[in-house]
C-alpha positions as CSV (number, residue, x, y, z in Angstrom):
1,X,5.1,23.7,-30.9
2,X,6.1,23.8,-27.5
3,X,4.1,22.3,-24.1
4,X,5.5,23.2,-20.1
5,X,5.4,20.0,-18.1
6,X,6.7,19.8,-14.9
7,X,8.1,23.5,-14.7
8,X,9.7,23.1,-18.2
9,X,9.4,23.7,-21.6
10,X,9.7,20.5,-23.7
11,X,10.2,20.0,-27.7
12,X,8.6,17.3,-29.3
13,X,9.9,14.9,-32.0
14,X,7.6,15.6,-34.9
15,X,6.0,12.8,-37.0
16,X,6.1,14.3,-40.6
17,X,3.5,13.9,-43.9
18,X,6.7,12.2,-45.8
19,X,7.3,9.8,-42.9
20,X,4.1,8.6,-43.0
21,X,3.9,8.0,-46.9
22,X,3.8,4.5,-47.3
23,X,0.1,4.0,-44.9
24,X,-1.5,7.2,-46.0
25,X,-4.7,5.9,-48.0
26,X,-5.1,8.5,-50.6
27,X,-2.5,8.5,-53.0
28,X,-3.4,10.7,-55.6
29,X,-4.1,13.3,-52.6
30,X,-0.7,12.9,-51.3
31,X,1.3,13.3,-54.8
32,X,1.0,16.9,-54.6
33,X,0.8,17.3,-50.6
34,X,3.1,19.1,-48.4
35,X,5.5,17.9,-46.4
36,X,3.4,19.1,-43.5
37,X,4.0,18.2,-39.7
38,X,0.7,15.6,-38.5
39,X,1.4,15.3,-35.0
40,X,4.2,16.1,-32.0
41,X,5.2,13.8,-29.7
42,X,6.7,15.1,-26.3
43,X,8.8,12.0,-24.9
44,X,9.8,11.0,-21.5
45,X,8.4,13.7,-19.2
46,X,8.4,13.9,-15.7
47,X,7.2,16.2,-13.0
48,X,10.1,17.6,-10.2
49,X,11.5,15.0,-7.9
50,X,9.7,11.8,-10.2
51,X,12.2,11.7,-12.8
52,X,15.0,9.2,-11.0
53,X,11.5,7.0,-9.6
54,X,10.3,6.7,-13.3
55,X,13.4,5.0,-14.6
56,X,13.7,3.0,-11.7
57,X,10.6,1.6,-12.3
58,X,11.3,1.5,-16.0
59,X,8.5,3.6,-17.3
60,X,8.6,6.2,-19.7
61,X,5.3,8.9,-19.4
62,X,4.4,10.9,-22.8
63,X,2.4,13.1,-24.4
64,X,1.6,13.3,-28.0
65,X,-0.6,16.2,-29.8
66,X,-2.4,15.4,-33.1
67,X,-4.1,18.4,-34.7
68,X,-7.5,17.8,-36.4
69,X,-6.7,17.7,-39.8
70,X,-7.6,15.5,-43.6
71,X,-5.1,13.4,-45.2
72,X,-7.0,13.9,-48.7
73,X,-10.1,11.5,-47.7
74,X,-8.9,10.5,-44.1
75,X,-9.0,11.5,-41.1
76,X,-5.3,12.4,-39.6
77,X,-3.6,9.2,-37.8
78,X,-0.4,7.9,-36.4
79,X,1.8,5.7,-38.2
80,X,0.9,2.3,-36.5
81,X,3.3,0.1,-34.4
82,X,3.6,-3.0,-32.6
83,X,5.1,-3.9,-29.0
84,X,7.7,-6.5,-28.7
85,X,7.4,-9.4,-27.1
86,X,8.0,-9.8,-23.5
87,X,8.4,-13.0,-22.0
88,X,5.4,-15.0,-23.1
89,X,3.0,-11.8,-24.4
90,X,3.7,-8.6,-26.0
91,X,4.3,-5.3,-23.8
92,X,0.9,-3.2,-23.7
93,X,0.2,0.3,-22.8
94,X,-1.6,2.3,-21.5
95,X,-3.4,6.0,-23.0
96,X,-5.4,8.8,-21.6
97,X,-7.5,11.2,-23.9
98,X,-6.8,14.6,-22.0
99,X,-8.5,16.5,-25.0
100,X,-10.7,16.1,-28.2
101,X,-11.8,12.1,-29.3
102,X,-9.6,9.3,-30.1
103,X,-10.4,5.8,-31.9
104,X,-7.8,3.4,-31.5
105,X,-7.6,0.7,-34.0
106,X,-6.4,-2.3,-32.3
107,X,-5.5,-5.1,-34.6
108,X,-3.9,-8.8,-34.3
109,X,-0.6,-9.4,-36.2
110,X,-2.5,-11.1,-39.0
111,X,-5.8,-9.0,-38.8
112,X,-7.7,-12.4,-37.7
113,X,-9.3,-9.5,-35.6
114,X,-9.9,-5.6,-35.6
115,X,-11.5,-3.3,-33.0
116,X,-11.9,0.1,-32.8
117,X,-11.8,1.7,-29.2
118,X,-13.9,5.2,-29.3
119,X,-12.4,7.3,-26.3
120,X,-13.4,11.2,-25.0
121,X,-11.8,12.9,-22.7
122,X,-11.1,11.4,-19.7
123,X,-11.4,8.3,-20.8
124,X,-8.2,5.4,-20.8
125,X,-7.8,2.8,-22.9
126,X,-5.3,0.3,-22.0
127,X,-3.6,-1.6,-24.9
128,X,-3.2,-5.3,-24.8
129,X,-0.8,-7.5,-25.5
130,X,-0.9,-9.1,-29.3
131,X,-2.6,-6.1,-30.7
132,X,-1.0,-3.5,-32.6
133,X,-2.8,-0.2,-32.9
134,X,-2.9,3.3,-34.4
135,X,-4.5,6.4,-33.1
136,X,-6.9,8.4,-35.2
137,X,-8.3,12.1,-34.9
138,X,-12.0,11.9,-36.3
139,X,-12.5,15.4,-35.8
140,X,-11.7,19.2,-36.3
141,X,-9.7,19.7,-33.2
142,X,-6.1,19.2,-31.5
143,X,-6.4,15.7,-29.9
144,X,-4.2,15.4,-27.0
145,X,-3.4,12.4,-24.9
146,X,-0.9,10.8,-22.8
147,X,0.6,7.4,-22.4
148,X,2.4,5.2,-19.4
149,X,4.8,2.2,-21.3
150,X,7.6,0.2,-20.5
151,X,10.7,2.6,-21.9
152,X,13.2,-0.6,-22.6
153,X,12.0,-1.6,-25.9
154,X,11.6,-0.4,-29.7
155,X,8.2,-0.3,-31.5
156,X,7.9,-2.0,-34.0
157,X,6.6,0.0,-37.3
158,X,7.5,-2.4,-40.1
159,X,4.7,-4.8,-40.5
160,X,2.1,-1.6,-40.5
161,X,4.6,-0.3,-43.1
162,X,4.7,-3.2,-45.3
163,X,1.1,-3.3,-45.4
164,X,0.8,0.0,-46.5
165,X,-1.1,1.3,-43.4
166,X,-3.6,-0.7,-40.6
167,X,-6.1,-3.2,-42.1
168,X,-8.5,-0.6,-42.2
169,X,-8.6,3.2,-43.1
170,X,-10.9,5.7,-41.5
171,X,-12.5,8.1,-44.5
172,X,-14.9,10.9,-44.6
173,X,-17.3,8.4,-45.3
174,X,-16.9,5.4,-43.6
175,X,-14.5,2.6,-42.8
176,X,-12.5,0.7,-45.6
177,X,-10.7,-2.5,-45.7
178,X,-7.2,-2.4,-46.5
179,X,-7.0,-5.2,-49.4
180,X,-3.4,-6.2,-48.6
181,X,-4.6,-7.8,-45.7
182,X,-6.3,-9.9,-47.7
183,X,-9.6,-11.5,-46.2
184,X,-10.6,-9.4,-43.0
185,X,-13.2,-10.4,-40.6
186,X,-15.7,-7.2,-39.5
187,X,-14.6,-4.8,-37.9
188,X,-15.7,-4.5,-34.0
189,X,-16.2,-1.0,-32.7
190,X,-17.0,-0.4,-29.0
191,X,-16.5,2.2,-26.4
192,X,-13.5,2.9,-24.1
193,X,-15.7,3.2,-20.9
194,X,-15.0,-0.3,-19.5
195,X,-11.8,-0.9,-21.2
196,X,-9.7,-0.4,-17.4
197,X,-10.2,0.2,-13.6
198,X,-8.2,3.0,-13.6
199,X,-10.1,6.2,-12.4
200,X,-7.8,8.5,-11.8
201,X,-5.3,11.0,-13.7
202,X,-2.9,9.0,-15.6
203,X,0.4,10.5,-14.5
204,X,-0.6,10.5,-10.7
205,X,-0.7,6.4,-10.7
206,X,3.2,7.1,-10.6
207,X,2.3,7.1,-6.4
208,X,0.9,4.0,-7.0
209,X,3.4,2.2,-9.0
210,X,2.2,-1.4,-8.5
211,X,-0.9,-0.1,-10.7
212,X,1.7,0.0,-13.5
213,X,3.3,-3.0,-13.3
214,X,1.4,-4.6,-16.0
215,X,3.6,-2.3,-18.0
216,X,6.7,-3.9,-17.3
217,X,6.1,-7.4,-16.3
218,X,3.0,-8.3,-18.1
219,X,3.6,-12.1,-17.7
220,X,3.3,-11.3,-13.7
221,X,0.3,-9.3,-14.1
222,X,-2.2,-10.9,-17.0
223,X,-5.2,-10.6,-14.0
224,X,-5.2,-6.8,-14.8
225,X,-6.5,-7.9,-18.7
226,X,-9.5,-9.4,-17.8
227,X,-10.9,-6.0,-17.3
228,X,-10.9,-5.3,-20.9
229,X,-14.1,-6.4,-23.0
230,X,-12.5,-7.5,-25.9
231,X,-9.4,-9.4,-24.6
């Protein structure tokens, strides 16, 4: 899979069924899966004459592509990660849903709180600092959506891992509790319209960088949080 983005043609990295092993929820389902690709992510994209202006300002802009699809009883998702720490709170982000649905599951290092963020098209969901989150595709179609974050840091994916997956799993049937979280409050489910003021195309706040900011320096810009509900 290939998308054109700012007059070229860019390869994705591909997130893989075997690299996502250790949080997929159905076990028996995955013993005799393929090592199928679940979702492509096209990194670092810029459109001509933004390229130098988005590393100045320390950003990197992506895409990622998950095709509707079942992992045995649940619904196709990323692999889960945290944000480092920057300063005195964690680096957040910042999504767009340009096709299909997305629910975000946002969820506190120790699961002492879960929310899932329902978002359509058009919608962006911003996330905060202190939560770690994973994307889900709850229906038959390609979910595509783009992201603004800081580009100077490594996600963290090892906490998710070691837990075998997010503290809860999203299944044909409902939502279940991942038991090696151990007690987990409910979990909170609300729509994305709300979650920011941004109401515009995602990539074209690059011509109003202060609007990203947050991204990079969220110590200096916390003000922008109390927009979201459930911060």
């Amino acid at each position: 899979m290939k998308i054109s983005f700012g007059q070229r043609n860019v390869e994705p990295d591909v997130r893989m069924l075997y690299d996502m092993k250790e949080v997929v929820y159905d076990k028996e389902w995955l013993k005799d899966a393929e090592n199928i690709p679940l979702y492509y992510m096209f990194r670092d994209l810029w459109k001509a004459g933004d390229r130098q202006r988005i590393e100045k300002l320390g950003l990197r802009y992506d895409i990622t592509i998950i095709p509707g699809r079942m992992l045995g009883q649940e619904y196709v998702k990323t692999k889960g990660h945290y944000h480092p720490v920057a300063g005195t709170v964690d680096y957040p982000e910042i999504y767009e849903v340009l096709e299909g649905e997305a629910h975000y599951l946002l969820q506190k290092r120790k699961a002492e709180r879960t929310i899932l963020v329902k978002a359509k098209q058009g919608n962006k969901v911003i996330i905060p600092p202190g939560y770690g989150h994973i994307t889900i595709n709850p229906q038959n179609c390609n979910l595509k959506m783009a992201n603004w974050v800081c580009r100077n840091f490594e996600s963290e994916y090892e906490p998710i891992v070691e837990k075998g997956g997010g503290a809860w799993f999203e299944l044909e049937d409902g939502f279940k509790k991942n038991p090696n979280y151990g007690s987990v409050p409910d979990l909170e489910i609300c729509a994305a319209d709300g979650n920011n003021p941004f109401d515009r195309n995602l990539y074209d706040l690059i011509n109003e960088p202060n609007k990203l900011d947050f991204l990079v320096s969220p110590d200096e810009n916390k003000k922008i949080f109390e927009y979201l509900e459930f911060f």
